[in-house]
C-alpha positions, 0 to 999 in steps of 0.5 A: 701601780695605783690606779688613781692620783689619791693612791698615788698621793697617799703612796708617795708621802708614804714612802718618800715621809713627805708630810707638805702635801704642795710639795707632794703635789709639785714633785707628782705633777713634774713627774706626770703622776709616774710614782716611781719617778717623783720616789726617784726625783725626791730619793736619788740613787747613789750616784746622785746623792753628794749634792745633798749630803747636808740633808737631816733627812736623806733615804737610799734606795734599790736599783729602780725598785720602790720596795727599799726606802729607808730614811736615816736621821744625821746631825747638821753638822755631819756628812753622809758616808753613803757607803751602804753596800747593796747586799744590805741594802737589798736585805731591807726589801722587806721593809715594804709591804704591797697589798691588793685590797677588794672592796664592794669588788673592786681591787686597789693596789696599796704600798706601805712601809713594813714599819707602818702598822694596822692602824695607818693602814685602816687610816688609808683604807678609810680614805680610799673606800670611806669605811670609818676604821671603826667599822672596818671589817678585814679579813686575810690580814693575819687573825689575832695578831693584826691588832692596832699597834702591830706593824705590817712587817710582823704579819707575814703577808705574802708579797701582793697578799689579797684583803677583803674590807667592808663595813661592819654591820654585827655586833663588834668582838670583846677585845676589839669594844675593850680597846676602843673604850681605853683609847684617848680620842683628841677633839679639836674643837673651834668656836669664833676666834678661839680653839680648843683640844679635849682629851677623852677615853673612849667611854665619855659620851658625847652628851658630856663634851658638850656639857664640859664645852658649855663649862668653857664657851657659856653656850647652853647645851641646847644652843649648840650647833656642832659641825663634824659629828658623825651621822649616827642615831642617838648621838649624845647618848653613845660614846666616843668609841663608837661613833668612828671619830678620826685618830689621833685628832677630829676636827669639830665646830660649835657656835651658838643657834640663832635666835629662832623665834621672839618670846615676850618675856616675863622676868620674874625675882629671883627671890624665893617668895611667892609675890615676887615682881614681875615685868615685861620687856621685849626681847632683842636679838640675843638669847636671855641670859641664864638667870632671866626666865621667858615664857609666851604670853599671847593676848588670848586666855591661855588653853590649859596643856591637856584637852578635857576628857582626855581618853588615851593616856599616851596621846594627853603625854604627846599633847601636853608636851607640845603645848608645854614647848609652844607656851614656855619655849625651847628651854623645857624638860624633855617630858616623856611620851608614853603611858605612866606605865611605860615611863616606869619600865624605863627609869625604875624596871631596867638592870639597875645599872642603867636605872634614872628616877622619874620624876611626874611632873602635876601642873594646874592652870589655877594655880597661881604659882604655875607660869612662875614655876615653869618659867623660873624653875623648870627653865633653869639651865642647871634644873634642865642638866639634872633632869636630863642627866638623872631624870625621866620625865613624865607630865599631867595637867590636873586641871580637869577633873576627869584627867585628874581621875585617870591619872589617879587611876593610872598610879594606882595600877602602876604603883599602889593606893598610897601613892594615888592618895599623895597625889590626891592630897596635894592642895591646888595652892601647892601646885604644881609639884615634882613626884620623884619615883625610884626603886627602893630595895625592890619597891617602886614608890615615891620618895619625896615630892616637892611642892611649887613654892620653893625656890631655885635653890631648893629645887635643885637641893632636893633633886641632887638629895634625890640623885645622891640617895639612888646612886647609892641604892643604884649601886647596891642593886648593881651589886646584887644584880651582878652577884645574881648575875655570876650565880646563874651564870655559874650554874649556867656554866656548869649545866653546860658542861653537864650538857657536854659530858652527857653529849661526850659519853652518849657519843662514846656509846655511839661510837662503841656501839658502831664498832661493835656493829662493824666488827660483828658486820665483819666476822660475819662477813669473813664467815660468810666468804670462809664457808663460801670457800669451803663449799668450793672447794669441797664441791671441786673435791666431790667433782674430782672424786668422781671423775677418778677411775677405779682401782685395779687390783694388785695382781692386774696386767700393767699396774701402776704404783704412785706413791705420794709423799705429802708436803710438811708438817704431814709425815705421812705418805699416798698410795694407790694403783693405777693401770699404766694407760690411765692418764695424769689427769686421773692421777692429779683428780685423785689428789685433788679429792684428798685436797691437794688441787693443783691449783695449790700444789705442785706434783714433782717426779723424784727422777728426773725432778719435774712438775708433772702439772706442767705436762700434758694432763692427756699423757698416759702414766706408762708415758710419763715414766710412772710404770710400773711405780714411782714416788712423787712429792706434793710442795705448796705453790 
């Protein structure tokens, strides 16, 4: 049984299909949490079950077991039969599933119902241990087939079957990404008084919701404050498949910052012209609206952006940058902090796939058209979304000369001549100006500027010309980049199978070479033993030979005459003379001298018939009724 009342909980709306969590409570808390009780109070036995004949939703249970629940849906106007017989109610045992799960080792007990799949189950586990399902990492639960939709019951999990959980922390398979990217996340999204539900693949990121939200709410990106997004780094710029939102619904907040600071505001004509009439008024509690630029405008001179003689480039970026933000406010580009160099490499260097334009931004302090183009221009929401979404952006203050000169220095390394002499050709009263970098068929160079006396609609007409040409061009790049990409890895392919055939026959050389060895390893050894053998025995034969006595001769007194008759396929025949007192070993030494030792043979009399190697070696041959002559036969043992 579970081991704390969440479990409980979750196990009884489980199985008893309670989804009003009061009702759950009250059933749980009259039954003093005893699980089984509150499954019996909520699904009575057969006995008990006429009262409720009327339900649309009744269940039948085993005995006392919890094992067996089956909900049965009637019309209102039909009565329930119960006539379900116990034998098919005991075969639906299978329908729940119990499991000991170990997490950071500790075992919890779960209960769930066969029909249930991977997906309610990872939904529980996340609720027991915090592990968000999409970095939920289980093992024991049945491989390749354990897929979101599967249900428990086709898994064969053995009754109490033991999982391993814990939380992801390498980089998730192929199949798993692919169906996380094709999944349809639901966001229910709450703003003031009135709700939204979004609809979104896995691909979307979440800094598009926010820009649709802001199509729907008239909230600027840049003032949303969200409750509900998971804590994960860089946020806006990953997709909703991985940042472990709830299914099939997560829940969200959003309402507008508050007013942090006050700006003095100057509001500029939104006229195209250069002269247009400016005004001061004092900003009030709320934001600006959209079509209203601000900027600071404090009673000192204003310092220039950029420290004079600035020496490190990557430190003028961070520096002109905070006092780009403290002098025009929040509604700024997000400017790049980093080398020209480095700015480069990650919009125009990087698979074509993933490339932005650059965009340099040249300011001037003398210019008078700067704080215009700042405050009207670079701080207009859909200026701000374009170069957010298409652009890396890099800004330089020209207004000294030597930050002039390393600038200049600095694009002629980075790019070449020609675009360091476009830059030095800009007249102060054109300034300030928008470089846009992209690579073109393998060059890197600028491919349009636009001066600071344009308009609104200008400025966003060349970017979006801008964006339009490199998503084409970003395209065909992808294309070469991918076909490359299926050429080296075709021929990686086949090196790696040259690799394995080379591998494969020098392991078949290895291995014939090590039978080989092995087979002369046993010849020899088989030689060795036969030669061994045979140099026993021929020892054994030379030391019988001599231990043979003479042969007497034909006409002696008390002569024995053996005849031997030899086992098959030898149709030959032994003689020899022995005198009659001589005894059975002398007989059985000569025959093992003519390699018959009676280690092998048997030496049987003719009549009677008996194994003279079983008498007594020391018996004489008169004794044994070998005198004065006798056959014998030699048989194999």
């Amino acid at each position: 049984m579970a081991e704390n009342r969440e479990e409980i909980l979750a196990n009884f709306q489980t199985i008893t299909n309670v989804e009003d969590v009061d009702e759950a409570l009250f059933h749980l808390e009259e039954t003093n949490w005893d699980l089984l009780s509150a499954i019996n109070r909520v699904l009575p036995q057969d006995g008990n079950s006429t009262s409720q004949s009327n339900s649309t939703q009744d269940v039948e249970m085993i005995d006392d077991d919890i094992s067996v629940i089956t909900p049965k849906n009637h019309p209102p106007d039909r009565e329930d039969s119960n006539q379900a017989s116990t034998s098919s109610l005991r075969n639906s045992s299978s329908d729940i599933v119990e499991l000991q799960v170990n997490c950071n080792n500790k075992i919890k007990e779960f209960i769930m119902s066969g029909s249930s799949t991977v997906s309610d189950l990872k939904k529980r586990l996340e609720m027991v241990f915090g592990i968000p399902v999409c970095q939920q990492q289980i093992s024991g639960l049945g491989g390749s087939k354990a897929t979101s939709t599967a249900l428990l019951s086709s898994l064969g999990l053995a009754r109490n079957a033991v999982l391993r959980v814990k939380a992801a922390e390498g980089v998730l398979a192929d199949d798993e990404v692919a169906e996380r990217l094709t999944t349809t996340y639901a966001l229910h999204i709450k703003h003031e008084d009135r709700e939204y539900t979004l609809k979104y693949l896995g691909t979307k990121t979440v800094q598009e919701v926010k820009n649709d939200l802001f199509s729907l709410t008239d909230i600027p990106v840049r003032h949303q404050v969200w409750t509900g997004w998971p804590n994960v780094t860089g946020l806006d710029d990953t997709v909703l498949a991985m940042i472990g939102l709830n299914l099939p619904q997560h829940e969200l907040t959003v309402r507008r910052a508050p007013k942090q600071r006050e700006y003095k505001r100057i509001i500029v004509d939104s006229s195209d012209s250069d002269n247009g009439s400016v005004e001061e008024v004092e900003d009030g509690d709320s934001f600006p609206a959209e079509e209203d630029m601000f900027v600071d405008v404090p009673s000192e001179r204003l310092q220039p952006l950029m420290s004079e003689h600035v020496e490190d480039e990557a430190l003028g970026c961070i520096e002109f940058a905070q006092r780009f933000r403290a002098r025009y406010g929040p509604n700024s580009p997000n400017f790049f902090e980093g080398t020209l160099q480095d700015a480069i490499k990650e919009s125009c260097l990087t698979p074509a796939k993933e490339r932005k334009l650059l965009a340099v931004y040249l300011h001037h302090e003398q210019s008078v058209l700067s704080n215009v183009f700042c405050a009207q221009l670079l701080g207009c929401e859909t200026v701000l979304q374009t170069l957010a979404a298409n652009f890396i952006v890099y800004g330089w203050d020209l207004t000294y000369p030597d930050n002039m000169n390393l600038l200049l220095t600095s694009v002629t390394n980075a790019l070449d001549l020609v675009a360091s002499r476009t830059i030095r050709r800009i007249p102060i009263d054109r300034l300030p100006a928008l470089l846009i970098i992209m690579r073109l068929r393998s060059n890197t160079e600028i491919y349009s500027v636009i001066n600071g006396n344009v308009g609104v609609s200008e400025l966003v007409g060349g970017l979006m010309e801008a964006v339009e040409r490199f998503a084409v061009q970003r395209e065909e790049d992808a294309k070469v980049e991918r076909e490359r990409l299926a050429r080296q890895r075709v021929k990686w392919e086949q090196d790696e199978a040259y690799q394995r055939s080379l591998e494969a026959d020098r392991a078949k050389e290895e291995i014939k070479k090590q039978q080989e060895f092995e087979r002369n390893q046993e010849i020899e050894r088989a030689e060795s033993e036969r030669l061994m053998e045979e140099a026993k025995k021929e020892a054994l034969r030379v030391g019988a030979a001599s231990r043979v006595p003479a042969e007497p001769a034909a006409d002696a007194a008390e002569v024995s005459r053996i005849r031997v008759r030899l086992p098959p396929p030898h149709n030959e025949c032994l003689e020899r003379r022995f005198h009659a007192t001589d005894t059975l070993a002398a007989l059985l030494d000569f025959l093992a001298s003519k390699g018959y030792p009676q280690e092998n043979y048997k030496v049987i009399s003719s009549w009677p018939r008996r194994d003279l190697t079983t008498e007594s070696h020391s018996s004489t041959l008169k004794a044994l009724k070998l005198y004065p002559q006798e056959t014998i036969v030699l048989e194999e043992r």
